[in-house]
Each structure stands twice: as structure tokens, then as C-alpha cells.
C-alpha positions as CSV (number, residue, x, y, z in Angstrom):
1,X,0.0,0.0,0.0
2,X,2.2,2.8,-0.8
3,X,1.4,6.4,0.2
4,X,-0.4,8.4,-2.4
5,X,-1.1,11.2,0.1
6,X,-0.1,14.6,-0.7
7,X,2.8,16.7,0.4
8,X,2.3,18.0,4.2
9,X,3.9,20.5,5.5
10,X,4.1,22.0,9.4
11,X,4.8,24.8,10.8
12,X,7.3,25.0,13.8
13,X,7.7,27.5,16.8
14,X,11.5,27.1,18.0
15,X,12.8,27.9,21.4
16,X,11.4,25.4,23.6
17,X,13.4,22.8,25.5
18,X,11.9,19.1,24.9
19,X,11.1,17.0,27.5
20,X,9.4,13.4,28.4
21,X,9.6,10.3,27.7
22,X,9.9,8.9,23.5
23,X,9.4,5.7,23.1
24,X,11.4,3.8,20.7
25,X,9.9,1.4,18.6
26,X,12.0,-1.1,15.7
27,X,14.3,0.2,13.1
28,X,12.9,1.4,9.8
29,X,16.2,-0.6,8.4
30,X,15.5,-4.0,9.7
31,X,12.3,-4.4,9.3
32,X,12.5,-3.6,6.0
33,X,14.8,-6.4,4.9
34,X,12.8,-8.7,7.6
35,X,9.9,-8.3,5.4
36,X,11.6,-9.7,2.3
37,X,13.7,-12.4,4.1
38,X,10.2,-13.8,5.3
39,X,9.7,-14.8,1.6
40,X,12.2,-17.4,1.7
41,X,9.9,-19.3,3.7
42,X,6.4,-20.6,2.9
43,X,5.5,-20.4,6.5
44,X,3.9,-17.8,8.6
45,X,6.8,-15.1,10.6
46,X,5.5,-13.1,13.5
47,X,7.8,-9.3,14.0
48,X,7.4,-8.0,17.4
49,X,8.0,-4.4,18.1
50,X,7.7,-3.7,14.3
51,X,7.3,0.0,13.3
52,X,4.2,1.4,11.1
53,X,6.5,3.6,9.0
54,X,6.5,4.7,5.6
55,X,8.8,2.7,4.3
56,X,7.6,-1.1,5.6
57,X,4.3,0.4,3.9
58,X,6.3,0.6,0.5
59,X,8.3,-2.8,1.4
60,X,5.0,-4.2,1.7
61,X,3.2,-3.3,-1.3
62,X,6.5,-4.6,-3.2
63,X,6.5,-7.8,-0.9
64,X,2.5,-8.0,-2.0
65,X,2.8,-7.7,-5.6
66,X,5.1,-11.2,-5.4
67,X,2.2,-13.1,-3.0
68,X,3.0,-12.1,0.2
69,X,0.2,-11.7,2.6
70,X,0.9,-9.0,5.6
71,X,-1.5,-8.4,8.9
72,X,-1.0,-6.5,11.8
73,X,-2.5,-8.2,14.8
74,X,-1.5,-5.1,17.0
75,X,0.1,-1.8,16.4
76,X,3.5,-3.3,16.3
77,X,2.6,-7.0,15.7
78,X,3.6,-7.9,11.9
79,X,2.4,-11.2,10.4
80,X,4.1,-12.2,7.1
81,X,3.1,-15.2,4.9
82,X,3.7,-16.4,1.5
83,X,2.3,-19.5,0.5
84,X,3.2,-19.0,-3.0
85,X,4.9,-16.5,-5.3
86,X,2.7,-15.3,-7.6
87,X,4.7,-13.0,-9.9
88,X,8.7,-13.1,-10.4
89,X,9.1,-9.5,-11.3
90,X,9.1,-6.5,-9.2
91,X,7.1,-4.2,-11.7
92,X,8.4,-0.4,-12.4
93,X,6.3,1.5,-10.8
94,X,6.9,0.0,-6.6
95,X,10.8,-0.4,-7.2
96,X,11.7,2.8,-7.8
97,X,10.2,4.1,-4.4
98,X,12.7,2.6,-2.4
99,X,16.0,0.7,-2.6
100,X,14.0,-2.5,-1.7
101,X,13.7,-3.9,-4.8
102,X,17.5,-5.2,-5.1
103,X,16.7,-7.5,-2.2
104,X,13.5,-9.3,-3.6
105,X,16.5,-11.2,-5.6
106,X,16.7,-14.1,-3.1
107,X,13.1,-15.2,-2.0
108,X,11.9,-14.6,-5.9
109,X,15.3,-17.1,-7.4
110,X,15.0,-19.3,-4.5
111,X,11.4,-20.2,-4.9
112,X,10.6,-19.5,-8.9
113,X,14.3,-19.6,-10.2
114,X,14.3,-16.1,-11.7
115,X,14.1,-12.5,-10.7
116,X,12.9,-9.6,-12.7
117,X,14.1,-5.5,-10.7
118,X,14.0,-2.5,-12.4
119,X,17.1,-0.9,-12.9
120,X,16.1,2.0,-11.8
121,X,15.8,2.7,-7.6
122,X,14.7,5.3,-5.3
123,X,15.5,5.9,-2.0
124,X,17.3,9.8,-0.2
125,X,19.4,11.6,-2.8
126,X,22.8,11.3,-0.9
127,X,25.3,9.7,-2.9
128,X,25.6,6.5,-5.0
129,X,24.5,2.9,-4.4
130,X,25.3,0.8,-7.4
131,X,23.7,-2.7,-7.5
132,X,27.1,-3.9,-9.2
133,X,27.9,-5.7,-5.6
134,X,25.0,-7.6,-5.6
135,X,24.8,-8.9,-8.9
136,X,28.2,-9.4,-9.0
137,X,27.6,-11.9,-5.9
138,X,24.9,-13.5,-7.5
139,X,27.1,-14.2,-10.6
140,X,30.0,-16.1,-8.5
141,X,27.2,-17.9,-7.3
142,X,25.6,-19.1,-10.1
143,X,22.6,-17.1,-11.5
144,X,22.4,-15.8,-15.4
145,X,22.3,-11.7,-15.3
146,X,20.8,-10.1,-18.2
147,X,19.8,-6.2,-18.8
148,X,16.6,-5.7,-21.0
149,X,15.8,-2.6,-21.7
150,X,15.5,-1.1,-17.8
151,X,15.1,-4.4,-16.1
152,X,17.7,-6.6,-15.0
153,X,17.0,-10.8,-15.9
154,X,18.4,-12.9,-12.7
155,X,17.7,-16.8,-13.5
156,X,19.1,-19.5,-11.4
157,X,17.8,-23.4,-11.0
158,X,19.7,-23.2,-7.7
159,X,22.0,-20.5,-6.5
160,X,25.6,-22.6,-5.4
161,X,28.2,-21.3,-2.8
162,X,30.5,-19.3,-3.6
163,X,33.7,-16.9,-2.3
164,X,32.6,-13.7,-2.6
165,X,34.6,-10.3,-1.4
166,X,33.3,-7.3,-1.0
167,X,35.0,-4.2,-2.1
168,X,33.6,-2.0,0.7
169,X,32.0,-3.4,3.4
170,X,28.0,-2.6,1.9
171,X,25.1,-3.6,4.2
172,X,22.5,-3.9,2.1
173,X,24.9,-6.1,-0.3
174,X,25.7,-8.0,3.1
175,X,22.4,-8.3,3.5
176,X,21.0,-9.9,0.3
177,X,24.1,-12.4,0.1
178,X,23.1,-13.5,3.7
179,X,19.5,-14.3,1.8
180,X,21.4,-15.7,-1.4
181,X,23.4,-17.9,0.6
182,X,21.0,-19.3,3.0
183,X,19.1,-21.3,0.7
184,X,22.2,-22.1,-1.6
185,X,24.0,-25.2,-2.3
186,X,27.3,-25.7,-0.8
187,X,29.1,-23.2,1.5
188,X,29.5,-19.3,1.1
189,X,32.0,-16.9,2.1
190,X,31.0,-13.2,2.5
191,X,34.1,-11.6,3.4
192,X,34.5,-8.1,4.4
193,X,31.1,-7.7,5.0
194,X,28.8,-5.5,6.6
195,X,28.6,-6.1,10.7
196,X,25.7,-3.2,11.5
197,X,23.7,-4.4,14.4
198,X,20.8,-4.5,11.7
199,X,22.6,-7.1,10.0
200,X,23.3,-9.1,12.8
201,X,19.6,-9.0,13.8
202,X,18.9,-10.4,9.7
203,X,21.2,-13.1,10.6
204,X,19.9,-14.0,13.9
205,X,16.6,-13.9,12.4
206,X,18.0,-16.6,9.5
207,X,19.2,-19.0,12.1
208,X,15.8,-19.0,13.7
209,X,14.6,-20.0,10.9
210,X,16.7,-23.2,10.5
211,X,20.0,-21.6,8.6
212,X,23.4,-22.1,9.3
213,X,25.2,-18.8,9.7
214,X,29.0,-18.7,11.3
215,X,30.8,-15.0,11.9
216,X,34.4,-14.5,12.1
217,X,36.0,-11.3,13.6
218,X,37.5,-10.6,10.5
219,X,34.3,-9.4,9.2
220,X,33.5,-13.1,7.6
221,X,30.2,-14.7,6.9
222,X,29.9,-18.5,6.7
223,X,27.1,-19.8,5.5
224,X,26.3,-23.8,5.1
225,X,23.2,-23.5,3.0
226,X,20.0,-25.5,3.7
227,X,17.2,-27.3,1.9
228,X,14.5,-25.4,3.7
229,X,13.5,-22.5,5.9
230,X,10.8,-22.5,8.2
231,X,8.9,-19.6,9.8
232,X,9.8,-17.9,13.1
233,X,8.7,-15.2,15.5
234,X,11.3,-12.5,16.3
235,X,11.5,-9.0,17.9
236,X,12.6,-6.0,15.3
237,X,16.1,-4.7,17.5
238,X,15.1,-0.8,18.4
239,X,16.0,2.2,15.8
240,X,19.6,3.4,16.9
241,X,19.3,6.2,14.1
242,X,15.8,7.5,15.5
243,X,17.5,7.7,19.0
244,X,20.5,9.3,18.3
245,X,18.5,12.0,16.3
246,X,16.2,12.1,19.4
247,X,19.6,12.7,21.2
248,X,21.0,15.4,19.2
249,X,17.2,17.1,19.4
250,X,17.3,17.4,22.9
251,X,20.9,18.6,23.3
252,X,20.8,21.2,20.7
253,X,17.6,22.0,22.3
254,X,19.0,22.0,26.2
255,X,16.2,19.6,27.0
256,X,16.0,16.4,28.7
257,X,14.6,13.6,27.0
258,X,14.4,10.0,28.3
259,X,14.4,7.8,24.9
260,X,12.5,4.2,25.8
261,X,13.9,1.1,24.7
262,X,17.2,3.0,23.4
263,X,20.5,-0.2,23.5
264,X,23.9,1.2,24.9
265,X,25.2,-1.9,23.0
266,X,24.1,-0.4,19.2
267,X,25.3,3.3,20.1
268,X,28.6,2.8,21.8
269,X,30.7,5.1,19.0
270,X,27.8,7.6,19.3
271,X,27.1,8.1,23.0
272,X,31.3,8.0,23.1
273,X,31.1,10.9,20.7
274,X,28.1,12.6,22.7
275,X,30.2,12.8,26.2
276,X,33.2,14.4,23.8
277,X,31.4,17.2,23.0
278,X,30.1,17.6,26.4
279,X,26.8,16.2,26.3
280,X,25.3,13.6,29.4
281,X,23.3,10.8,28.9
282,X,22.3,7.8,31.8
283,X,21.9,4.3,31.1
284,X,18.8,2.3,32.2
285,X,17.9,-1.0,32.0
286,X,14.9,0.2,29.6
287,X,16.7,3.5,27.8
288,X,18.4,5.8,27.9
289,X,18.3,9.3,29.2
290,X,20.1,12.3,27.1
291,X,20.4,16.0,28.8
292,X,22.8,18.8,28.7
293,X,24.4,20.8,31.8
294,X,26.7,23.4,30.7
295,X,28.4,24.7,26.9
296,X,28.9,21.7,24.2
297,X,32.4,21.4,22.5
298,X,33.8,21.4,19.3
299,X,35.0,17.9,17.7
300,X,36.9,16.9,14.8
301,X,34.7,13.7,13.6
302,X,34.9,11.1,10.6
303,X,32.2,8.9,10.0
304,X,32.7,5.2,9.0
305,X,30.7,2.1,8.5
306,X,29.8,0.1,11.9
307,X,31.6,0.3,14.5
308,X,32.5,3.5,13.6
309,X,30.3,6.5,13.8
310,X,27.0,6.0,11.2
311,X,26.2,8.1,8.3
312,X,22.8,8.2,9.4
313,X,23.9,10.1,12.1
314,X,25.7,12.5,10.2
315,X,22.9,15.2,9.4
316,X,21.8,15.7,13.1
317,X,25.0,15.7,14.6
318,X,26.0,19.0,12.4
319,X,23.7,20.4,13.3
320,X,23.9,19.9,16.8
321,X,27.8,21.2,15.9
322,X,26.2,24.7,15.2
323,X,25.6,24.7,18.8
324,X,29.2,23.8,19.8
325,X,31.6,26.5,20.8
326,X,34.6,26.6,18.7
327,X,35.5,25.1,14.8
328,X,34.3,21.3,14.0
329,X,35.7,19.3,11.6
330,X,32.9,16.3,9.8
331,X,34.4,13.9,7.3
332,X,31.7,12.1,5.5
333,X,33.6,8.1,3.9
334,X,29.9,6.4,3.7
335,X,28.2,8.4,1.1
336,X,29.5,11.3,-0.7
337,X,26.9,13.5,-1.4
338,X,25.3,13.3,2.3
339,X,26.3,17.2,2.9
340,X,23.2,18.1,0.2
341,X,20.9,19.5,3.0
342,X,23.3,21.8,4.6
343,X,22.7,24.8,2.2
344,X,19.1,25.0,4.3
345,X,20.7,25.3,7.4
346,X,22.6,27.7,5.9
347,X,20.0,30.0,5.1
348,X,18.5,29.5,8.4
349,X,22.3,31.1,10.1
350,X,24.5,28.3,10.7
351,X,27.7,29.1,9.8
352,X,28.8,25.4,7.6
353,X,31.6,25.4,4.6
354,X,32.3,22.4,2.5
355,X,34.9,20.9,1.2
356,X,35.9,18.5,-1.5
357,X,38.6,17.2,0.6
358,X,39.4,14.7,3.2
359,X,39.3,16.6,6.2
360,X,40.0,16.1,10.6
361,X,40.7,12.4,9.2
362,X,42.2,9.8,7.1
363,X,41.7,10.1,3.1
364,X,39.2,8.2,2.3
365,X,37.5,6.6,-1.1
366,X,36.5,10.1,-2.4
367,X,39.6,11.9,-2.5
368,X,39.7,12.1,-6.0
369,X,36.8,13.3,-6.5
370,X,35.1,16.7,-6.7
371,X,32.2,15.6,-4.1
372,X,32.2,17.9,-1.3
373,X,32.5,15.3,1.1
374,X,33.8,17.4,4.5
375,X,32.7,20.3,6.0
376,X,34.2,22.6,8.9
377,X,31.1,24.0,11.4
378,X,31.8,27.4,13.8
379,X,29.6,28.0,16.6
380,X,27.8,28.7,18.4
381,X,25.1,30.4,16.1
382,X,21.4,31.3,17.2
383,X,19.4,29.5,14.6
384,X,16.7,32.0,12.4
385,X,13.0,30.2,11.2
386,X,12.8,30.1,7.4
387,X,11.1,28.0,4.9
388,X,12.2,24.7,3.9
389,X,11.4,21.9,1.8
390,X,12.9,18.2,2.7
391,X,15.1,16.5,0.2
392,X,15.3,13.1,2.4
393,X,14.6,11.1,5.1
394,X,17.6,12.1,7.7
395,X,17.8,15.9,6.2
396,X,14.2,16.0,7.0
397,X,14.5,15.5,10.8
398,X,18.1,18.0,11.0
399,X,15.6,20.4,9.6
400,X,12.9,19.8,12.2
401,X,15.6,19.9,14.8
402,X,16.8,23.2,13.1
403,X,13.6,24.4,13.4
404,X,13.0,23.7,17.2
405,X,15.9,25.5,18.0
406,X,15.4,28.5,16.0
407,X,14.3,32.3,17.1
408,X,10.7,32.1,15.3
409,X,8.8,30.5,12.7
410,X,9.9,27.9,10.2
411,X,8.0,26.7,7.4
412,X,8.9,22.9,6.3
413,X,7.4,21.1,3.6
414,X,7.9,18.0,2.5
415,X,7.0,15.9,5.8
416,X,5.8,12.3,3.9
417,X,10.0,11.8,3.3
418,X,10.5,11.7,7.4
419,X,7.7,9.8,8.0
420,X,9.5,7.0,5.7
421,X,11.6,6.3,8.8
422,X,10.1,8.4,12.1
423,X,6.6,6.8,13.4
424,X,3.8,9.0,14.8
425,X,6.8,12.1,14.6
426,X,4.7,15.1,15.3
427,X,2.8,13.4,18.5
428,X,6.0,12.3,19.9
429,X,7.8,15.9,19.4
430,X,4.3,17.7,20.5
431,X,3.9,15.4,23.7
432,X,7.9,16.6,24.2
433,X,7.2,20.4,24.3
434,X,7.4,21.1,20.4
435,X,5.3,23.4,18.6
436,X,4.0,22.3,16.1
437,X,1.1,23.0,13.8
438,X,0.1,20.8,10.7
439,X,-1.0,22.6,8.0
């Protein structure tokens, strides 16, 4: 069922502090690839603590169009069943609304022996994410890939292991190899692979269902593929990317926010990170509380894939930067177009310059290139209200947090690309303090 409602827009009073309790519900980026995964299987899966966001509602329409069958028993009870795949293509007009589509390979080869994904693929304008990695895994093991016209053609009888290494460590290539692999003949190898907690939680989620799934510290997958998976009942792990921008919210704010169900375990490089700068947080056995006492600090930061500090991070953490006293240094290795929204909060005072070149860190994959990939932050600066329109998903909630800090009004349109990832956003910030009005 994907959203067909029109552009929203709020408008948002800044200057008060937020405060309360959020409550943290699964990550938009699991349960995503959950949703999928569940295909392999012809048996019913049960997610606990799954989010209603926008994107599982796109995930689900593509999921749908295949045979899948979704029903949500409660609020954040997901029940997923395929008893058959009905179509082996993932038509035009649903894979371009998301980055989805890629993953569909596995449950559509595995169960019908081909794949048909358009070419082309939505998803936030921050930088490439070529498919080349996944097909070229598929390839090693075994499958037939064609273009025609702006499909690509994937045909296997049965997908075989295979050695496969990564050139950068990709999670949603880490991802659909785990899915390839499972149900393969023979052994696979992903090697330098993705090790995001979302990915473990994909894995652990596999093995429930009866695959065989070895790790290795050196960033290694094993997998022993199996004849058959079998349903299972798991809990979606909590979004680490909708606390942290929580977090940085109610810093930049100086409030004092107590973010339910919020894991020390997935947020160790970012609540490290946090106390540099001078913010406070307390660990509880259900959360995690985030405050400020006194002036925030500049930092010279670089962000990296997991366990270093997330891209998805990135956007509300600059901004929180404007706040800082002193010059900050962000190096951006993940994605290199990920600084796109900082000419808003530009025009709204804050005091950002980008640069093409590696800075505050080590050179990275995009030094060669002209992408302005670093950018150096001076603050403090006292935030002005202006009008905006959201490009993406994680510019969309900097601006909000922009916005809730800024002297007056701000006008943002474009709310339908946070709700992708943020559920029931404006009660949550409203029941914190904000003010908001929908318009």
C-alpha cells in the first residue's frame, strides 16, 4: 500500500526545550529487509516491536505484488506469509520508491528460479548505491544476469556457494548475500562484509529460521546453505538512528529527553562521541536518558561504517555542531553527497563550509573526487525560522531539529519523506514540548 497522500507541511515555533519520555519502537532498516527475508519461507513469521512507518508500507506493497500476505495483529505485531509466489518481477512502478527492490533477488530465485528488478531505484538523494555488488555476488554464485531494456533478468535453478569479497564493506549487499546464501548449495564466504547491528539481527533472524550462519572477527560470513527455511517469531532490535537523532534534538535544544527502549550496546561510537562534545546521557535497563548541563564542544569527527560513527547520524549531529563553541571538523567516507541539505541550514544562520577534501581524518575513497565530502562548522550560532522543503529522510528530521531550536517560525514542507523512517513524529515531538502546527 504505498502512500499516495499529498505533500504536508508544518509549521514550527523554535525555542522550547523538549522534554518526556519517546518511546522507541523497531528500526525502519531492519524491518525492512525482515519483510523480504520472510519470503524465503512458505511459512507464517511473527515481528514484534515492528514499526508502522512509511517505508515497511512501500516494502510491503513490493512484498504484496510477489504473493506475500501481511497483517497487523497489533500496532507493532507484523504477520508475514507467502504461500506462493505469484509473480517473479518487481514491476516499475513500486521499485523505484525505495532501494528494496535489489533484495526481492533471493526469495523470488530461490522459490521460482528467476528475478525480474528495475534498474532504476529510489531511496534519499545522498550519494551512489550501485547494485554492481549484488549482482556481481549473485554471478559467483551461479545465476544468469541479463539487462533488458530497464530491467535486470536474474535466473538460477539453484544458486551454489560461492567466495565472494566485498569491495567495501555494503550492508544492504551483506544483507541480500546472507539471503542468497542461505538457501544455496554448498558453503559461502561473504568476506568483508557489513557487521551493522541491523545485520546481525537479519542473521539471527536466518538462524531462527533453521539456517546455518558462522561470523568470524575478521568481518566473515559463513554460511552452510540449507534445503528449507521454516517460519519464526522475532523482535525488530530498536532504531539506533531515530535515538541518536532524538539525542541530538534534545541537546541542541538543552532539554531532557528519556528515549525508551534506546540499547547502549548499538550506540557505543555515538554516545562515546556525545560525552566528547560535552553532552550527558544515563543508562537504564529500559533506555536511555540524554540531557545537557553546561556549553557543548567542538569535535573533529569522521564517520565510517559500523563500528564506527554512522552516516545516518551524520545530518543531526552537524547540526547539533552549530551549537558547539569553537571550529568542528565532519568527514563524510559512507556516502559522498550526504552534505546536500546543509545549504538549508545555511539559510536559516548556521555558519557550515564544504569541502571537496578529506578533512580532521584519514583520506578516504573520495579523494579524488570533486564531491564535497567534508565540511568545517563554527559555533555557536542562534538558529533564524525560514522555509524549507525536505530533500530526504535524515535531512528532513536535521531540519525539524533546526527548526525547534530557531528564534521564530519555520516553514517545512515536504514531511511524507521523514515519515519514511520516524513513526507518529509530530505526537512524539508535540507530547515533548514542540510546537507544532500541521498545515
Amino acid at each position: 500500500m504505498t502512500s499516495t497522500k499529498p505533500s504536508s507541511t508544518w509549521v514550527v515555533h523554535g525555542g522550547a526545550p523538549l522534554g518526556g519520555e519517546f518511546h522507541l519502537t523497531g528500526a525502519k532498516n531492519a524491518i525492512t529487509k525482515l519483510m523480504v527475508t520472510s519470503m524465503l519461507t512458505e511459512d507464517e513469521c511473527v515481528f514484534r516491536n515492528a514499526p508502522n512507518v512509511g517505508d515497511s508500507h512501500i516494502t510491503q506493497s513490493i512484498c504484496e505484488y510477489s504473493g506475500a500476505r501481511f497483517k497487523r495483529e497489533r500496532k507493532h505485531i507484523l504477520l508475514a506469509h507467502t504461500p506462493q509466489i505469484k509473480s517473479s518481477e518487481v514491476p516499475l512502478s513500486l521499485g523505484t520508491h525505495n532501494r528494496l527492490a535489489i533484495m526481492m533477488l533471493a526469495p523470488l530465485i530461490h522459490r521460482t528460479g528467476k528475478a525480474i528488478i528495475p534498474i532504476a531505484a529510489g531511496g534519499d538523494r545522498i550519494g551512489q548505491r550501485p547494485v554492481n555488488f549484488h549482482l556481481k555476488g549473485y554471478r559467483k554464485m551461479g545465476a544468469k544476469v541479463e539487462v533488458r531494456g530497464d530491467h535486470y533478468y536474474v535466473e538460477a535453478d539453484r544458486l551454489r556457494g560461492a567466495e565472494i569479497v566485498l569491495s567495501y564493506p555494503s550492508v544492504t549487499t551483506t544483507e541480500n548475500l546472507l539471503l542468497a546464501a542461505a538457501l544455496a548449495k554448498g558453503r559461502t564466504f561473504i568476506r568483508n562484509a557489513a557487521i551493522e547491528p541491523e545485520v546481525i539481527d537479519l542473521a539471527i533472524f536466518l538462524q531462527k529460521m533453521g539456517a546455518i550462519i558462522d561470523y568470524n572477527t575478521d568481518r566473515t560470513f559463513i554460511i552452510e546453505g540449507v534445503e528449507r527455511l521454516t517460519g519464526s517469531d522475532h523482535e525488530v532490535i530498536p532504531d539506533r538512528i531515530v535515538a541518536a537523532s532524538l539525542a541530538c534534538a534534545t541537546l541542541a535544544s538543552r532539554g531532557d529527553v528519556f528515549v525508551k527502549n534506546a540499547r547502549q550496546a548499538d550506540m557505543m561510537t555515538f554516545l562515546n562521541t556525545l560525552r566528547r562534545i560535552g553532552g550527558k546521557f544515563q543508562v537504564a535497563s529500559d533506555g536511555i536518558r540524554f540531557y545537557r548541563e553546561g556549553p557543548l564542544k567542538s569535535i573533529a569527527l569522521e564517520t565510517n561504517v559500523h563500528p564506527g560513527f554512522m552516516t545516518d547520524w551524520q545530518p543531526p549531529f552537524v547540526l547539533l555542531l552549530t551549537q558547539a563553541d569553537g571550529m568542528s571538523v565532519v568527514h563524510e567516507t559512507v556516502f559522498e553527497d550526504r552534505f546536500g541539505y546543509v545549504s538549508e541550514l545555511k539559510r536559516m544562520g548556521a555558519k557550515i563550509a564544504l569541502y571537496d577534501a578529506c578533512l580532521g581524518g584519514s583520506t578516504c575513497r573520495f579523494s579524488a573526487r570533486t564531491n564535497n565530502h567534508s565540511c568545517v562548522i563554527m559555533g555557536p550560532t542562534r538558529l533564524q525560522g525560514a522555509h524549507i522543503s525536505v530533500p530526504d529522510l535524515r535531512a528532513g528530521f536535521t531540519y525539524i531539529i533546526g527548526a525547534l531550536i530557531a528564534q521564530g517560525k519555520s516553514t517545512i514542507e515536504g514531511i511524507e519523506h521523514i515519515e519514511r523512517g520516524y513513526e507518529d513524529l509530530e505526537s512524539s515531538l508535540v507530547g515533548l514540548g514542540a510546537h507544532i502546527e500541521k498545515t
